[in-house]
C-alpha positions as CSV (number, residue, x, y, z in Angstrom):
1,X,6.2,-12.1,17.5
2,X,6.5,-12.2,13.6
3,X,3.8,-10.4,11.7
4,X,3.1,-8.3,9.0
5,X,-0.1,-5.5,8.1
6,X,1.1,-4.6,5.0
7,X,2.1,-6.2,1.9
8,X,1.3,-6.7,-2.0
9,X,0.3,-9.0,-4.6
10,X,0.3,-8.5,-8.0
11,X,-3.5,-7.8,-8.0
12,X,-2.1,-4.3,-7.3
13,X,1.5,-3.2,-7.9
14,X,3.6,-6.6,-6.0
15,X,5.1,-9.8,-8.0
16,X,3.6,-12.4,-6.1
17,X,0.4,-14.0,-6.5
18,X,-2.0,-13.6,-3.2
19,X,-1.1,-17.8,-3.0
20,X,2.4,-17.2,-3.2
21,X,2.6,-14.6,-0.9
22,X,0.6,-16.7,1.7
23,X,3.3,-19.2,0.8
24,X,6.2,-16.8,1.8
25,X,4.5,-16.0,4.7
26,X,4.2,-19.0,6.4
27,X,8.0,-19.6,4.9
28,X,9.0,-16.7,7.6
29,X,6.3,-18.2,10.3
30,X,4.3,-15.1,10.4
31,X,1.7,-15.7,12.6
32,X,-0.7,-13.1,11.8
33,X,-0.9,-10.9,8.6
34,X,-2.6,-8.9,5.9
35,X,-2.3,-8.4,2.5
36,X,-3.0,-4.8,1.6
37,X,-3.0,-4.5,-2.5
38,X,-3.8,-0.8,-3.4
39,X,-7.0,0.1,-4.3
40,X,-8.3,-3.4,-4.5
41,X,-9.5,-6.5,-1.8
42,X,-9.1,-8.9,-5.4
43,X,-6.8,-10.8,-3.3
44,X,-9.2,-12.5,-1.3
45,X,-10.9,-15.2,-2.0
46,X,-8.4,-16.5,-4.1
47,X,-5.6,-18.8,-1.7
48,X,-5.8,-20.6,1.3
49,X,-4.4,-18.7,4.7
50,X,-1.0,-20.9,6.1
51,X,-1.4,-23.7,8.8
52,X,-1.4,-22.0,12.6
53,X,-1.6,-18.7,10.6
54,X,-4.4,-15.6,10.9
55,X,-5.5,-13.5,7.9
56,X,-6.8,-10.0,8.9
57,X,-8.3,-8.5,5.3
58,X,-7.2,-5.3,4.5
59,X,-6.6,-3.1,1.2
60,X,-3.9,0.3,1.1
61,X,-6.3,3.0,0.0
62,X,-4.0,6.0,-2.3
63,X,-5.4,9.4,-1.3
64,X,-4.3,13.0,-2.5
65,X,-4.0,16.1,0.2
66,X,-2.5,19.3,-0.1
67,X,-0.1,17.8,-3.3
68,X,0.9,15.1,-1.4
69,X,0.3,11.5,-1.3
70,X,-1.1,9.5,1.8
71,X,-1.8,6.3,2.1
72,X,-4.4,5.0,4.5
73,X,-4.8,1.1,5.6
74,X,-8.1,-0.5,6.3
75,X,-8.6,-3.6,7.9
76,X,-11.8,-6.1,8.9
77,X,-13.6,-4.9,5.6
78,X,-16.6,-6.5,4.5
79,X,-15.9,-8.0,1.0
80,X,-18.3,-6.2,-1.4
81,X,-19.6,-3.4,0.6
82,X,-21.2,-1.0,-1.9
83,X,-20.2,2.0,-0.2
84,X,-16.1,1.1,-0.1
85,X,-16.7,-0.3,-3.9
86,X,-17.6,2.9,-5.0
87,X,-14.7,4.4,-3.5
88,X,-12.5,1.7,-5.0
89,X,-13.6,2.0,-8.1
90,X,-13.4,5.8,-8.3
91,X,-9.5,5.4,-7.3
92,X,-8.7,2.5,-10.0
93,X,-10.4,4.8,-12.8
94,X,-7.9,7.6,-11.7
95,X,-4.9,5.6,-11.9
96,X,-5.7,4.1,-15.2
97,X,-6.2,7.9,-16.6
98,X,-2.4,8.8,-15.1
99,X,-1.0,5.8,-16.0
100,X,-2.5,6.7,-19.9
101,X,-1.0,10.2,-19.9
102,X,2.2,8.8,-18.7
103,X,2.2,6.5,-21.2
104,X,1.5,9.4,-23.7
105,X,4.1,11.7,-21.9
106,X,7.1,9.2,-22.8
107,X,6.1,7.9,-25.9
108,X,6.1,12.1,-26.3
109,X,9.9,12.1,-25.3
110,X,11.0,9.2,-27.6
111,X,10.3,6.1,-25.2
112,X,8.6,3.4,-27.3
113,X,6.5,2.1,-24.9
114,X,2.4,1.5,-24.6
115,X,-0.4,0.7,-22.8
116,X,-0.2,-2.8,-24.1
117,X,2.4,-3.4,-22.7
118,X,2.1,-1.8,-19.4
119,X,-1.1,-3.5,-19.0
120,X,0.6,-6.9,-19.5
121,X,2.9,-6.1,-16.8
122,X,-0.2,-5.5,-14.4
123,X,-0.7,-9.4,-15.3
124,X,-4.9,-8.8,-14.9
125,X,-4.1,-7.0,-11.8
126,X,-6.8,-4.0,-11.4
127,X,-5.1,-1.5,-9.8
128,X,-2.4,0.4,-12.2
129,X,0.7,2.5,-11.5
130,X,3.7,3.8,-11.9
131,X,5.5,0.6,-10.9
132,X,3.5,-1.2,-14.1
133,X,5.0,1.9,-16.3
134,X,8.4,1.5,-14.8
135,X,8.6,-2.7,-15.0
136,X,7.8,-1.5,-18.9
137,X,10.2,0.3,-19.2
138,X,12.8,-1.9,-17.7
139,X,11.5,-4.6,-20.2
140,X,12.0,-2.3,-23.2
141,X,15.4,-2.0,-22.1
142,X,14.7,1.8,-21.5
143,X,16.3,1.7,-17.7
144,X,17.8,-1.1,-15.7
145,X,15.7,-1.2,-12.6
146,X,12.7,0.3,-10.9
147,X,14.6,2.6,-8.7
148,X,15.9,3.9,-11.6
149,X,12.7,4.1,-13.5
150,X,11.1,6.7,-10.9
151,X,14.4,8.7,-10.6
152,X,14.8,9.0,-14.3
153,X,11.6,9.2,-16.0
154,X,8.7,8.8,-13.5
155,X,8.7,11.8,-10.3
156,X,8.3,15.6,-10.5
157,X,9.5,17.3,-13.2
158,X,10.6,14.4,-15.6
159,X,8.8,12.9,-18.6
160,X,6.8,10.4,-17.4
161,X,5.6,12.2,-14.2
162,X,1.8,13.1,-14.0
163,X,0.7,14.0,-10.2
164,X,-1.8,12.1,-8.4
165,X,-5.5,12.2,-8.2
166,X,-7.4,10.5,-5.3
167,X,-9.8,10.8,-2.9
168,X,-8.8,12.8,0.2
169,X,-7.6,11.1,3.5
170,X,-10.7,12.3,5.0
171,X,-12.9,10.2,2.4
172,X,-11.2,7.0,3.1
173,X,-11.8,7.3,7.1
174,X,-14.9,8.1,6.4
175,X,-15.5,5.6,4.4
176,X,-13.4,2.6,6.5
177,X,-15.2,3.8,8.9
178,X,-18.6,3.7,7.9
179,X,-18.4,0.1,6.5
180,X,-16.8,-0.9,10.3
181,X,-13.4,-1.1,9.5
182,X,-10.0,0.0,11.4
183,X,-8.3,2.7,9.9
184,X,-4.3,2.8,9.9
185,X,-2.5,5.9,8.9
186,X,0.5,3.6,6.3
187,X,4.6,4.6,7.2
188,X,4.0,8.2,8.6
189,X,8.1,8.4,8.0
190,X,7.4,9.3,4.2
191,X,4.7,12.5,5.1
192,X,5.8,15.6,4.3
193,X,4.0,16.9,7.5
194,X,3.9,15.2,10.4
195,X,1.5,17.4,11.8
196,X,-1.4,15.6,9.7
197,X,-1.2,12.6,12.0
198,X,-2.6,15.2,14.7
199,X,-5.2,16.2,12.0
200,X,-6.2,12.2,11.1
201,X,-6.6,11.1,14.8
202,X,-9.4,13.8,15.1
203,X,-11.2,12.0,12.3
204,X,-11.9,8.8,12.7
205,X,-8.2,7.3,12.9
206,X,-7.3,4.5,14.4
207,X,-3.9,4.1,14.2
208,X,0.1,4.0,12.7
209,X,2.0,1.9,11.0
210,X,4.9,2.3,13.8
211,X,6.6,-0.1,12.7
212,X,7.9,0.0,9.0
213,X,11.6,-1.4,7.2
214,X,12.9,2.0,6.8
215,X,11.3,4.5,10.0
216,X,14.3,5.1,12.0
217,X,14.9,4.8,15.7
218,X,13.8,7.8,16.5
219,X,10.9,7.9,13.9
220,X,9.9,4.9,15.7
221,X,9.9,6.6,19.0
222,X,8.1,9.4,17.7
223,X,5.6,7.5,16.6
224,X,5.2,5.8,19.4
225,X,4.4,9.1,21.3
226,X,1.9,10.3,18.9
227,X,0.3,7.0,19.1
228,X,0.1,7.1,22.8
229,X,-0.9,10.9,22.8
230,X,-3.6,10.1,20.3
231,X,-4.9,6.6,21.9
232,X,-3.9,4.9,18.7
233,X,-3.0,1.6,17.7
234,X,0.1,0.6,16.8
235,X,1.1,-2.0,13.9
236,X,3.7,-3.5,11.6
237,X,4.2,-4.0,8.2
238,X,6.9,-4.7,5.8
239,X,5.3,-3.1,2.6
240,X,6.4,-6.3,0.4
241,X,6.1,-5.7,-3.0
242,X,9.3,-7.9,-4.7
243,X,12.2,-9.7,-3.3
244,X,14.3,-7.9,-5.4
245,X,13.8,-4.7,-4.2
246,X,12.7,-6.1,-0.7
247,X,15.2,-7.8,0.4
248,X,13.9,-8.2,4.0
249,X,11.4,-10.2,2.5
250,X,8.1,-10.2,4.8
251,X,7.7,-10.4,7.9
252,X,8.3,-8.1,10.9
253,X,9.4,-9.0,14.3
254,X,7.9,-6.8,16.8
255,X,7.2,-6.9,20.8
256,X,3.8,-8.7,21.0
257,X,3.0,-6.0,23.8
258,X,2.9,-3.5,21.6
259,X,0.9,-5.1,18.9
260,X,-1.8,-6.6,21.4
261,X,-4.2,-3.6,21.3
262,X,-4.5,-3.8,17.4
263,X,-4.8,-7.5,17.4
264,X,-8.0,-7.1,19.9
265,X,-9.3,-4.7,17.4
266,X,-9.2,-6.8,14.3
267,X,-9.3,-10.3,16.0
């Protein structure tokens, strides 16, 4: 079974337009998927879902917790509920305010580069970040691709590298939770600490993104067990952003046995 509940448009940080992305969807007959722009739901409402096809709405909420990023998945969101906006908007303000002292950091070190033009990247999207400063920089002729954008100028300790500030994991399940949603802890492979799935499924989690392009075998296993041990819900995403850098494409071809528990959930 071919699906995929996680992916980006360039309403957040992807290439694609939400129409586009449908388009690529139903290209790799993926039955069932969501697309999950950071900090934003501005994709909906705005293309058509393929032929034979299901769209589950969902957003990837950035949170902040113990220096560490973690990224929380919510799907069957109301469009419009106040209390979610508020959270939304709160994270969107935050990123524009890093993204400005980047922007200030590097012009700083000698990169001619501004919020101009790291806005026109964005392309109207409304969530900033790092990838908008780094396709900049690229088109400036600063660095040659994204990868080395964030290796060079944009992580700890280099000049364009500000850290983080978002609401807590804890806010966002509240919060999914509140408006009715399903709440899906995004690739656990990239925590620091994998204990904090333990500390998630205690409040108000629903479940992990198992399967992911780069968890390993026995990551996958792992997560498996936790999932079981915690009654979670497994699911599947590919975490599209740009064929160039994803060159899987979307799409993810998974057991449909081990999908079925999430699918009752959010269908």
């Amino acid at each position: 079974m071919i699906v995929d509940f996680h992916s980006h448009t360039l309403k957040s940080d992807g290439s694609l337009t939400p129409a586009a992305l449908s388009a690529a969807m139903h290209a790799r007959n993926v039955s069932i998927f969501s697309i999950t722009d950071h900090d934003t739901l501005g994709a909906y409402g705005t293309f058509d879902p393929p032929p034979n096809a299901t769209v589950v709405t969902g957003i990837e909420i950035n949170t902040t917790y113990n220096d560490s990023e973690v990224h929380i998945l919510g799907y069957n969101l109301p469009l419009g509920a106040c209390a979610l906006s508020e959270v939304l908007e709160n994270n969107r303000s935050e990123r524009r305010v890093r993204v400005t002292k980047m922007v200030a950091q590097l012009q700083h070190a000698g990169y001619s580069i501004t919020m101009d033009q790291v806005e026109s990247e964005a392309q109207g999207g409304a969530s900033l970040g790092r990838p908008h400063v780094g396709k900049a920089l690229i088109r400036g002729g600063h660095v040659s691709d994204i990868q080395a954008a964030f290796r060079e100028l944009l992580v700890r300790w280099k000049a364009g590298y500000v850290p983080a500030h978002h609401i807590t994991p804890h806010r966002a399940l509240d919060v999914i939770n509140a408006v009715g949603g399903i709440a899906v802890l995004a690739h656990p492979g990239r925590l620091k600490d994998y204990d904090l799935i333990d500390e998630f499924a205690l409040l108000g989690l629903h479940g992990l993104e198992v399967f992911y392009p780069t968890h390993e075998r026995g990551q996958i296993q792992y997560f498996r067990d936790k999932a079981k041990r915690h009654n979670l819900v497994m699911t599947a995403g590919s975490d599209f952003h740009d064929i160039r850098y994803n060159k899987r494409g979307v799409g993810m071809d998974v057991d449909a046995d081990d999908i079925t528990p999430f699918l009752k959930l959010v269908t």
